[in-house]
C-alpha positions in Angstrom: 46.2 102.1 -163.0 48.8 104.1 -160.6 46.0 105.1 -157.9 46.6 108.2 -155.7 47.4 106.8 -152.2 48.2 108.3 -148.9 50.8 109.4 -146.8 50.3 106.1 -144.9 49.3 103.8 -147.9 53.1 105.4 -149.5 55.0 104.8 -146.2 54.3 101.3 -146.3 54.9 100.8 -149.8 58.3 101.7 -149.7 58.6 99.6 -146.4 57.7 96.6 -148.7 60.0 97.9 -151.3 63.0 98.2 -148.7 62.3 94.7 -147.4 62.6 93.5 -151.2 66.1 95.6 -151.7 67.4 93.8 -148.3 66.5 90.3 -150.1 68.8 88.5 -152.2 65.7 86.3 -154.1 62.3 87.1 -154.4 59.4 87.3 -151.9 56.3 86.5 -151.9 53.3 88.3 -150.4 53.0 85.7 -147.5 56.7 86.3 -146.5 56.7 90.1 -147.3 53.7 90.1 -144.6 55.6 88.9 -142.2 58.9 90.5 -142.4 56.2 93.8 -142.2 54.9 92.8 -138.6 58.9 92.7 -137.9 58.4 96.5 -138.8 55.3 96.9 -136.8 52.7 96.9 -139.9 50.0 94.7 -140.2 48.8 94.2 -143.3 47.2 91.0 -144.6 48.5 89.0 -148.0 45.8 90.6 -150.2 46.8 94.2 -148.7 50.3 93.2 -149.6 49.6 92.4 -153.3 47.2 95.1 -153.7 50.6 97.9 -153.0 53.3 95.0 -154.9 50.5 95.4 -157.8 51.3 99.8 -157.5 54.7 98.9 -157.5 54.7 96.4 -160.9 52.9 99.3 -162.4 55.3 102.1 -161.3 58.3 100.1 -162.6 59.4 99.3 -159.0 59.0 95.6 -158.8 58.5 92.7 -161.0 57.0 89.0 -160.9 59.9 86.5 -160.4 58.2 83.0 -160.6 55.2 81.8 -158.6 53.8 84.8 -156.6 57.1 86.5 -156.1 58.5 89.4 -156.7 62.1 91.2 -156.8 63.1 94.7 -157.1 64.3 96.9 -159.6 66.9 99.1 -160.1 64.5 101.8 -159.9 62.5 100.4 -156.9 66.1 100.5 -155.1 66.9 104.5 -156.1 62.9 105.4 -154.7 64.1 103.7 -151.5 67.1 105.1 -151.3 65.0 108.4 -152.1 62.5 108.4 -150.2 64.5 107.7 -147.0 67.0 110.0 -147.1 65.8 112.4 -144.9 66.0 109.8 -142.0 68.6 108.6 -142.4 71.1 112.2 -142.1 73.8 111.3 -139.6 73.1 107.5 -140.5 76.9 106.9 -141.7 78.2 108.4 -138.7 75.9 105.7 -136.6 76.8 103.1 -139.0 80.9 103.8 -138.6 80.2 103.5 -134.7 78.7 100.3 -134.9 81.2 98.8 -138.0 83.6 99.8 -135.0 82.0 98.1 -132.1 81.0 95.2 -133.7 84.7 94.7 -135.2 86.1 91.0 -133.9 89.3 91.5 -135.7 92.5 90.9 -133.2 95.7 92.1 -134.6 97.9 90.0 -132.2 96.0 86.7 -133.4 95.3 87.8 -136.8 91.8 86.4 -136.6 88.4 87.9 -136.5 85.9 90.0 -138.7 86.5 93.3 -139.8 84.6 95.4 -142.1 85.2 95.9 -145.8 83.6 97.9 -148.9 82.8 96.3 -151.9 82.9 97.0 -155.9 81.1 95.2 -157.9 82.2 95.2 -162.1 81.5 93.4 -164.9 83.8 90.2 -165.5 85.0 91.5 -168.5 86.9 94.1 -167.0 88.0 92.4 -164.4 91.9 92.8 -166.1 92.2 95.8 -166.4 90.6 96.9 -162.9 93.8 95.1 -161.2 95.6 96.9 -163.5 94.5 100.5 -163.1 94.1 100.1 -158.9 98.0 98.3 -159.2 100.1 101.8 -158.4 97.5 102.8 -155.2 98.1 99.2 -154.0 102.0 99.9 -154.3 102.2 103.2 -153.0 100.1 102.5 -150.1 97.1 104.7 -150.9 95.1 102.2 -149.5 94.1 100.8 -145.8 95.6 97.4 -146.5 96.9 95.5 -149.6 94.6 92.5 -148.5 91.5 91.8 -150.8 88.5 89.7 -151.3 87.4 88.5 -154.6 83.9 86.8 -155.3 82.1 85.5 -158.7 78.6 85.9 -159.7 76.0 84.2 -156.5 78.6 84.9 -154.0 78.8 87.4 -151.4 81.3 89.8 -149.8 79.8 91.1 -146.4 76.2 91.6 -147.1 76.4 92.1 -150.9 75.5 89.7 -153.4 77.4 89.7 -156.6 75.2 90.0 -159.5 75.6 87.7 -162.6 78.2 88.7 -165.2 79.7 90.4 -162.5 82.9 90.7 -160.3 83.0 91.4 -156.2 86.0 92.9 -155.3 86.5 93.8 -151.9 88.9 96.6 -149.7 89.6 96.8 -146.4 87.7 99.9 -144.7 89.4 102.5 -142.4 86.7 101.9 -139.5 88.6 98.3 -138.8 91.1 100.3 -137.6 88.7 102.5 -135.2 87.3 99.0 -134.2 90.4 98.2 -132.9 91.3 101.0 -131.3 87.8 100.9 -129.7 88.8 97.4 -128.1 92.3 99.1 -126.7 89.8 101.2 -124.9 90.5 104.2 -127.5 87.4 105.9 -128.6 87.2 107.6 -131.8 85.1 110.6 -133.0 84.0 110.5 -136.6 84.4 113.9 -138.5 84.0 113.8 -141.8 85.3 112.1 -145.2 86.8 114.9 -147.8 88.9 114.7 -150.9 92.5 115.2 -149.4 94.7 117.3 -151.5 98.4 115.2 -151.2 102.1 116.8 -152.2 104.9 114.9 -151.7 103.2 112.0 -150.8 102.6 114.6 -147.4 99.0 115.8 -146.8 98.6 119.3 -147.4 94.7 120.5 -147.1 91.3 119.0 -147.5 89.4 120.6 -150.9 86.2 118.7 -150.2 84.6 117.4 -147.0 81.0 115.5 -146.5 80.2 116.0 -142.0 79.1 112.1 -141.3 76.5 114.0 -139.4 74.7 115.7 -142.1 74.6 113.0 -144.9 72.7 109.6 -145.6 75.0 108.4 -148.5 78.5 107.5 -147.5 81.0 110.1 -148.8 83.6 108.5 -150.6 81.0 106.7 -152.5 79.7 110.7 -153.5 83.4 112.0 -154.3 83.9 108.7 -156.3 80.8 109.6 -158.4 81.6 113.0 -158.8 85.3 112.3 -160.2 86.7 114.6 -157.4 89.5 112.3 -157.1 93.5 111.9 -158.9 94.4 109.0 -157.0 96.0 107.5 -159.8 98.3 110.7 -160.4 98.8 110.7 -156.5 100.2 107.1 -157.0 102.6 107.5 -159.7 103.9 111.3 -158.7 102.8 111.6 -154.8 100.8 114.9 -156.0 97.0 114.9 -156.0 94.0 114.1 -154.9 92.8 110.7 -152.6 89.6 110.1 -150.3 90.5 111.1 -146.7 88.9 110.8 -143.7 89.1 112.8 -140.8 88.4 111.3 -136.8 89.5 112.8 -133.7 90.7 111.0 -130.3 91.7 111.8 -127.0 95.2 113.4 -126.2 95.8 110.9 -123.5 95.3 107.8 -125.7 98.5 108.4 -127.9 100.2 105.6 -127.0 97.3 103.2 -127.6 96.7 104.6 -130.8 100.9 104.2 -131.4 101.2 100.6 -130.5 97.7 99.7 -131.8 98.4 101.0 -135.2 101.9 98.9 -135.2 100.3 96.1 -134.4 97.7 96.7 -137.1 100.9 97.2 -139.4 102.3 93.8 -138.9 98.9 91.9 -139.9 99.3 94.2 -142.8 96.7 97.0 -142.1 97.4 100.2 -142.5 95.3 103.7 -143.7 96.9 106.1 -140.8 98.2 108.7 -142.9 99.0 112.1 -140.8 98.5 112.3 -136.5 98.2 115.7 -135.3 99.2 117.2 -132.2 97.3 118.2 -129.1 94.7 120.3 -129.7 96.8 121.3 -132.6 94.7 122.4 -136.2 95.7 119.4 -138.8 95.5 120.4 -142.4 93.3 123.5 -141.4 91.1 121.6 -139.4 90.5 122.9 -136.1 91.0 120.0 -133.5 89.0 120.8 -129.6 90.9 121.1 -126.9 92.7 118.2 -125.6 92.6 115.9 -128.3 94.6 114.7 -131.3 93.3 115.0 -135.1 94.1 111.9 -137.2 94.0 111.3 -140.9 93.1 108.5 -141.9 93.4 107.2 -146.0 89.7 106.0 -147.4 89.3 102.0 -148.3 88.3 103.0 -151.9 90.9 104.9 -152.8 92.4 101.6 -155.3 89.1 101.6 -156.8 89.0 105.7 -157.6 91.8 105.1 -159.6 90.1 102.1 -161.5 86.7 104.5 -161.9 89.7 107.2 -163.1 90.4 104.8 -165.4 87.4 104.7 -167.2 85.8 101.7 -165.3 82.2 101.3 -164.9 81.6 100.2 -161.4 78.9 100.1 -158.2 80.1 100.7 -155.1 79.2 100.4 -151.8 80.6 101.6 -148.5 80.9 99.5 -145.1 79.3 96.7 -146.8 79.4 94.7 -143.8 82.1 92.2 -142.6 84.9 89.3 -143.8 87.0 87.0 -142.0 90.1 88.2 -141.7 91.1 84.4 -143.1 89.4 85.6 -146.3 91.7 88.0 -147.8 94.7 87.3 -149.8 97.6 89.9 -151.1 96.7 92.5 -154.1 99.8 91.1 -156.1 98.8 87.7 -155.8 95.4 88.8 -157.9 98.2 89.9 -160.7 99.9 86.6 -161.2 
């Protein structure tokens, strides 16, 4: 019985269907209504199941015990979908506020930062470490420190399905966060596949503008199999998730001693600094400031997905204590 409904009648469907994909157990109608007003829609508990009934029969949603319902895999790609086009530029706003609302202190070695998380089936949980192993070692990655949760936890804001694994990397923006806090503001680019020779970066032969794109890019380059990170490990030629930011001339020195500080806590991901107003791999840097290359957080898992590795994964997935991580290599033994 999929009725034809209106403009307004589909807008707040997919409002209900987003407030089910931000839920980690089902919702009811009563609930559902009122995380709506939070949204400014009013609709009353039978309105509610009259559009979760649309959604049952459109293979959106499905009951989950006593009057509630969860969403489905297709109910999360029609969100995604259907709110694409408002959300272009909504990485580049995200990375901003990942950066302002980083806690992490280098000095201290306390705080949040923010990570991305893969999520795999157990099974291959093996041979994941052992296809990401040489990007750990060779330092294609922002740090060597990682998360690991089992089936009903969570790392940031993601919940790791049964029969599955949550593995968790370090993302670049901590290091942007930081630099925010030394008063160093940082002006995200773009993330690009970044051809490597010599372990040296040579040219970016793929790049996504934060400002024109609602799905994070290394996630897209991922998918696409743009990447040879695993060759780049083992030979220093090939191809890794970049990301480009630029920063003021004057703040050189912050961004010098920040990122040594950084180092010693065991954070990393500055790959190439440019000079003033200098083009850095062919990228033309404005006037007075200083390009900066930074390596992407998944670059350990494009190897394992180079690998032949089955796996979800999602970008900036929110934040960890840095408490919370443990050494790569200690995963191995």
């Amino acid at each position: 019985m999929d009725q034809a409904v209106g403009a307004d009648a589909e807008n707040k469907l997919i409002t209900i269907l987003k407030i089910l994909s931000e839920s980690s157990e089902p919702l009811g109608s009563i609930t559902i209504a009122r995380r709506l007003e939070d949204e400014g829609i009013f609709l009353s508990e039978r309105a509610v199941r009259y559009h979760l009934r649309i959604a049952d029969e459109r293979g959106y949603t499905k009951p989950e015990g006593h009057d509630g319902r969860a969403i489905t895999p297709l109910g999360q790609q029609e969100v995604k979908d259907a709110l694409a086009p408002q959300h272009l530029g909504f990485v580049r706003e995200k990375l901003e506020m990942l950066a302002y609302q980083t806690t992490f202190d280098p000095a201290k070695r306390t705080g949040k930062l923010s990570i991305n998380t893969s999520v795999f089936a157990e099974k291959k949980y093996k041979k994941a470490l052992t296809a990401m192993k040489d990007a750990f070692k060779h330092d294609l990655c922002v740090s060597k420190l990682v998360a690991v949760a089992s089936a009903g936890e969570k790392l940031g804001s993601v919940v790791v399905p049964p029969g599955k694994i949550g593995f968790a990397t370090v993302c670049s923006v901590v290091i942007n966060g930081v630099l925010l806090k030394a008063g160093v503001p940082t002006e995200f680019k773009f993330g690009g596949v970044l051809e490597v020779r010599n372990r040296q970066a040579r040219r970016f032969v793929g790049i996504i503008d934060y400002a024109g794109t609602s799905l994070d890019p290394s996630e897209q380059f991922i998918r696409a199999r743009m990447t040879s990170v695993r060759e780049a490990a083992k030979t220093g030629n090939g191809k890794v998730i970049g990301v480009f930011r630029t920063m003021p001339a004057a703040a050189r020195e912050a961004l010098d001693e920040t990122t040594a500080l950084l180092s010693k806590a065991g954070i990393h991901g500055v790959y190439t600094i440019g000079e003033i107003s200098e083009p850095l791999c062919q990228i033309v840097v404005p006037l007075n400031r200083i390009g900066v290359i930074q390596l992407g957080g998944l670059n350990p898992v494009a190897a394992a997905v180079e690998a032949g590795i089955d796996m979800e994964n999602i970008a900036e997935s929110g934040f960890i204590d840095y408490e919370e991580l443990q050494p790569f290599d200690k995963l191995l033994t």
